[in-house]
N, C-alpha and C positions, 0 to 999 in steps of 0.2 A: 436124668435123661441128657443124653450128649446133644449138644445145637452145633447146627454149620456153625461155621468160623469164616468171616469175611472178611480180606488181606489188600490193602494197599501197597504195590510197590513200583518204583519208579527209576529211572536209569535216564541221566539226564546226558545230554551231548552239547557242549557251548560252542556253536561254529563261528561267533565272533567276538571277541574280549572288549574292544572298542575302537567306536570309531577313527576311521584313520584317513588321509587323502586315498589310496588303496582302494577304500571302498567307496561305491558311484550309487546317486540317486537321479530322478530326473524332476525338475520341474520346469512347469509349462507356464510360458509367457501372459501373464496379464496387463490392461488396460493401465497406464501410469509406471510401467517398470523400466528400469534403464540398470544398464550393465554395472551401473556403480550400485545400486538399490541391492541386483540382486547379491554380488559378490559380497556387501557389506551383513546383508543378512546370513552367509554362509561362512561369516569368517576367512575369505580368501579376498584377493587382490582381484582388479579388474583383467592385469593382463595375466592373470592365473586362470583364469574365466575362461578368458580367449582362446589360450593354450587348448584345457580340457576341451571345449566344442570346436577349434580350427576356425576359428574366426579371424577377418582379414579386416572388418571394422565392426562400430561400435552401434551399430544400428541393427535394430530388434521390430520381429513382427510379433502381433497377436496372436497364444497358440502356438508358438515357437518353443520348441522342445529342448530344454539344456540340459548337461550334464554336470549334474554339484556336486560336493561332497558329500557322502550319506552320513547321517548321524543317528543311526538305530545299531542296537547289538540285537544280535537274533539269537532265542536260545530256544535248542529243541531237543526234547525230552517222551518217552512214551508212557503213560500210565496204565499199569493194569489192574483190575481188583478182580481177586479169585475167591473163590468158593471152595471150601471143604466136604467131602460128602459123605452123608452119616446114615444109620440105617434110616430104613423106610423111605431116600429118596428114588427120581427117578430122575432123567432128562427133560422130559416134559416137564415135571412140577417144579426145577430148578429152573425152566425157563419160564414157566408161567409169574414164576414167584418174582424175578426179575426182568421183567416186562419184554422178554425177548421170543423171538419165535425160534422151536428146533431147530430150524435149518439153521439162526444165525448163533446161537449157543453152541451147534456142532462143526461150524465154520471157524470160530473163535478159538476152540482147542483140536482142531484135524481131525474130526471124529470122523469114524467111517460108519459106526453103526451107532447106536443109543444106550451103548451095555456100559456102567458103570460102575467102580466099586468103593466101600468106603473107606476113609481116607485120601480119594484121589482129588487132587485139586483142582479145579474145573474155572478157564479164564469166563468173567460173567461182562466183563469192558475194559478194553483197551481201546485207547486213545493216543496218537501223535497231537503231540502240542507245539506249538511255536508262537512264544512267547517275544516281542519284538517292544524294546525298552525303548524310548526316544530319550538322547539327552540333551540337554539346556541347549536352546538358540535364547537370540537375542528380542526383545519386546515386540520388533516387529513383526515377529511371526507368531504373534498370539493367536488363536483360535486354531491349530494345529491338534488334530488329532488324534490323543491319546486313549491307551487303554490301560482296564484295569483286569486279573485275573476271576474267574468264577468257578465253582467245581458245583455239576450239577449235579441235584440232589432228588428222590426219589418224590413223584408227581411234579417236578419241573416241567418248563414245557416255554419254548420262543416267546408267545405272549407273555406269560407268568417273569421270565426274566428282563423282558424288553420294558414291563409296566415297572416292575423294580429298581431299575437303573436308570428309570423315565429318557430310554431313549427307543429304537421300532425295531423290533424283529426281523425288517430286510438289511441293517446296517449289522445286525449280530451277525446275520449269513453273510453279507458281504465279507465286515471285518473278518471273517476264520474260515474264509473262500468255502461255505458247507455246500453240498450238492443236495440236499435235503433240509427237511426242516423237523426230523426226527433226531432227538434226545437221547443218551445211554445214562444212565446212572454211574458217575466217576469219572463224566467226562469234564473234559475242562474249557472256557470258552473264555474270548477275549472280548469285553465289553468294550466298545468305543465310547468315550466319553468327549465333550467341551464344553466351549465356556457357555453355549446355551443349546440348555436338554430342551428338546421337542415334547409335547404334550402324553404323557403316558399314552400307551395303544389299548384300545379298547381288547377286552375276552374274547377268545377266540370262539365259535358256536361248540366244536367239540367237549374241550376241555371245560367250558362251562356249564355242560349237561344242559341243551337248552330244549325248547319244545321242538315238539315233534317236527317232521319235514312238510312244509304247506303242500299242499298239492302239487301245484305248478311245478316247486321244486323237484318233489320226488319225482317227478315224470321226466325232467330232462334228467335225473340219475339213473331213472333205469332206462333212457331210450341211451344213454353212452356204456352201461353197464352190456347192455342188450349189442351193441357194437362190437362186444368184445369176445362176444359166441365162437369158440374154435379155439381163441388161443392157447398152447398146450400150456401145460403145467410146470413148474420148476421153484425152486427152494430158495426161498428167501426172496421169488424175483416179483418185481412190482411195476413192470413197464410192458407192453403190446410183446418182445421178444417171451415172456412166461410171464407166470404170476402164483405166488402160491395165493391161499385163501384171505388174510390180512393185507397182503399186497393186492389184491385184486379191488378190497374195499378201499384202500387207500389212494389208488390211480382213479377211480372212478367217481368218488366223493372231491379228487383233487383238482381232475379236471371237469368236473359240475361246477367250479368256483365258491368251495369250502375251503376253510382252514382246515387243515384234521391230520397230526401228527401219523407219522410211520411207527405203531408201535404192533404188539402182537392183540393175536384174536380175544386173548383172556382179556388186554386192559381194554381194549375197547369194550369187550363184557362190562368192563368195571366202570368206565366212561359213561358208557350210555344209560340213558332213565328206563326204567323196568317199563313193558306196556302189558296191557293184560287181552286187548282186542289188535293186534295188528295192523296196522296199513302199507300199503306200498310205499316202497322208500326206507321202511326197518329194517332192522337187521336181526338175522336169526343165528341162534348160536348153537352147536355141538359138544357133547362131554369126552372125552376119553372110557370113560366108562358108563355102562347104561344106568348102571346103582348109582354113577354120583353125578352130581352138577358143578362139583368144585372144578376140575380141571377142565377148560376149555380149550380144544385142540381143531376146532375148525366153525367156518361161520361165513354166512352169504348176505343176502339184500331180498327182502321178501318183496313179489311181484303182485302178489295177491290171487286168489283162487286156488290156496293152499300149494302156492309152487314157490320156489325161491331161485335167484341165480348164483351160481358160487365156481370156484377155481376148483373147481374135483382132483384131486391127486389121479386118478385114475385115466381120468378124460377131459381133462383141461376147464376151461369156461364153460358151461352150459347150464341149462335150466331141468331143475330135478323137482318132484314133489314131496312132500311131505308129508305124506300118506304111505311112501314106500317106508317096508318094516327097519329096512337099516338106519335109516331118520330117523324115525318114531322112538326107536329105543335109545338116539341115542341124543333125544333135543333135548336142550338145557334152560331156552327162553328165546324171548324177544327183546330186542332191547331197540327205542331209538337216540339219534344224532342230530 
C-alpha cells in the first residue's frame, strides 16, 4: 500500500555576511553610563560615537537613544514541508491529519476548490524564518540576549516549548514578532535564551485537557460568544471582521482569558476530554460524513437546552439546535476545554 510522502525543503537568502560599521543598532542610555563605557563596549572610539549620533559633547541623559554599531547577521530563509497525495485522500482528511483547517491547507497551495489528484504535492507549512546570529562583544555585555533555533514538531504548543527551554511563551512571541500564539508543524522558532532562565511556565488549560469549564466560567464564554450573533462568515478568519467555525471557538475562548491555541476543529476534537452529559461552556462537534465520526469538519460551544452557538458557513454566527435533522446526522460528540 502506497503512504503519503512528507518533504522538507528550504531556500535560504543571507542578507548580511557580517557585521560591519555599515550596519546600525540602537542602544538606550542607562543609569552609570558615560560615552567612554559605551564606546568601549562596542569596540569603537568615543569621538567615533559622537560622529554616528552628532554630538557636540560628552554629556548623556537617561533613556537617551544612540546609535552603535550592530553586531548581528540576519539570515532569512523559507521552509516548506509538502505532502504527496495518494489514493483515498481528500482535502479535508489531509488537513485534518495536519492539524490545519481547509481554508488554511487551500490558502497554502492557491486552491480554488478542494479537487485533488494523486501525486500532486500539496504545501502542509511554510514558514519565513530569520534567524539573527549575535557575535562576540566584550564581558561587559554579559546577559545579552541570545538565541537558539527550534523546529516545531507535531503536538507542540507555546507552553510545551517555553517549559522546555525554561524560559515563557510571551518572550517566544516577542523574540519571532508572532501575531498569534498558534503552531504549524515544520515551523521554525527562535528561542531566547540567558544567563538566568525564569521558572518553567506552568500547562496551559487547553493543551493539558483539564476539567470541565466551572460555571462562572462558562457563562462569561457564552455571554462573549453570544456578543458575536451576526458576524458573517469567512475562511480561515478568527476576529469580529468573519470567523469560520474553529476560529470562532478560538477568539471567544481567547478573549474569556484562556490560553487555547489557534488550531483546526479536528484537534481540538482531539484536545478536548470526551463528556458523555453536557454542559454549557462544551463544545460540540460535527463529521463530514453522517457514517463516520473520524473527520471532523465543523464544531460550536454548547448553550444548553440542546442548542449550540457556532460560525455557520451559510449564515454567519448564530445559535442552532440540535434537534434539527442536518445536526443530528451529522454529530460526532462533545468534547470539553
Amino acid at each position: 500500500m502506497n503512504k503519503g510522502i512528507v518533504t522538507l525543503s528550504a531556500a535560504a537568502v543571507i542578507s548580511s555576511a557580517f557585521a560591519s560599521p555599515a550596519l546600525a543598532d540602537t542602544y538606550i542610555v542607562k543609569s552609570g553610563d558615560s560615552l567612554s563605557k559605551i564606546a568601549s563596549a562596542h569596540h569603537i572610539t568615543v569621538a567615533k560615537l559622537k560622529q554616528m549620533n552628532k554630538l557636540s559633547s560628552d554629556s548623556l541623559r537617561i533613556n537617551q537613544k544612540l546609535t552603535v554599531p550592530d553586531t548581528k547577521v540576519t539570515l532569512k530563509k523559507t521552509n516548506s514541508v509538502t505532502y504527496t497525495v495518494t489514493k483515498g485522500d481528500s482535502l479535508i482528511k489531509i488537513a485534518n491529519k495536519y492539524s490545519l483547517t481547509l481554508a488554511e491547507l487551500k490558502k497554502l497551495n492557491n486552491l480554488k476548490t478542494a479537487s485533488i489528484y494523486i501525486g500532486q504535492k500539496l504545501i502542509i507549512s511554510q514558514t519565513k524564518e530569520k534567524t539573527v546570529v549575535t557575535l562576540p562583544k566584550p564581558a561587559n555585555t554579559e546577559g545579552k540576549t541570545e538565541s537558539s533555533a527550534y523546529l516545531v514538531k507535531s503536538g507542540d504548543s507555546l507552553w510545551k516549548i517555553a517549559s522546555q527551554f525554561k524560559t515563557s511563551p510571551q518572550s517566544i512571541i516577542d523574540f519571532n514578532h508572532l501575531k498569534t500564539d498558534a503552531l504549524t508543524v515544520g515551523q521554525s522558532l527562535l528561542i531566547p535564551k540567558s544567563g538566568t532562565a525564569p521558572a518553567p511556565a506552568p500547562a496551559p488549560p487547553a493543551e493539558a485537557k483539564p476539567n470541565p469549564l466551572p460555571a462562572k466560567d462558562a457563562s462569561s464564554v457564552i455571554a462573549m460568544a453570544k456578543k458575536m450573533i451576526g458576524v458573517p462568515y469567512s475562511w480561515a478568519g478568527a476576529s469580529p471582521d468573519g470567523f469560520d467555525c474553529s476560529g470562532f471557538i478560538y477568539y471567544v475562548f481567547k478573549n474569556s482569558g484562556y490560553q487555547i491555541s489557534r488550531v483546526s476543529a479536528a484537534t481540538y476534537y482531539d484536545l478536548g476530554k470526551s463528556v458523555a452529559a453536557p454542559k454549557p461552556g462544551d463544545l460540540v462537534f460535527f463529521s463530514t460524513n453522517p457514517a463516520s465520526s473520524v473527520l471532523i469538519s465543523h464544531m460550536g460551544i454548547y448553550i444548553g437546552n440542546g442548542q449550540f452557538i457556532h460560525a455557520s458557513s451559510s449564515k454567519g454566527v448564530q445559535i442552532s439546535s440540535l434537534s434539527m435533522s442536518y445536526y443530528q446526522t451529522r454529530f460526532a460528540g462533545y468534547r470539553s476545554l
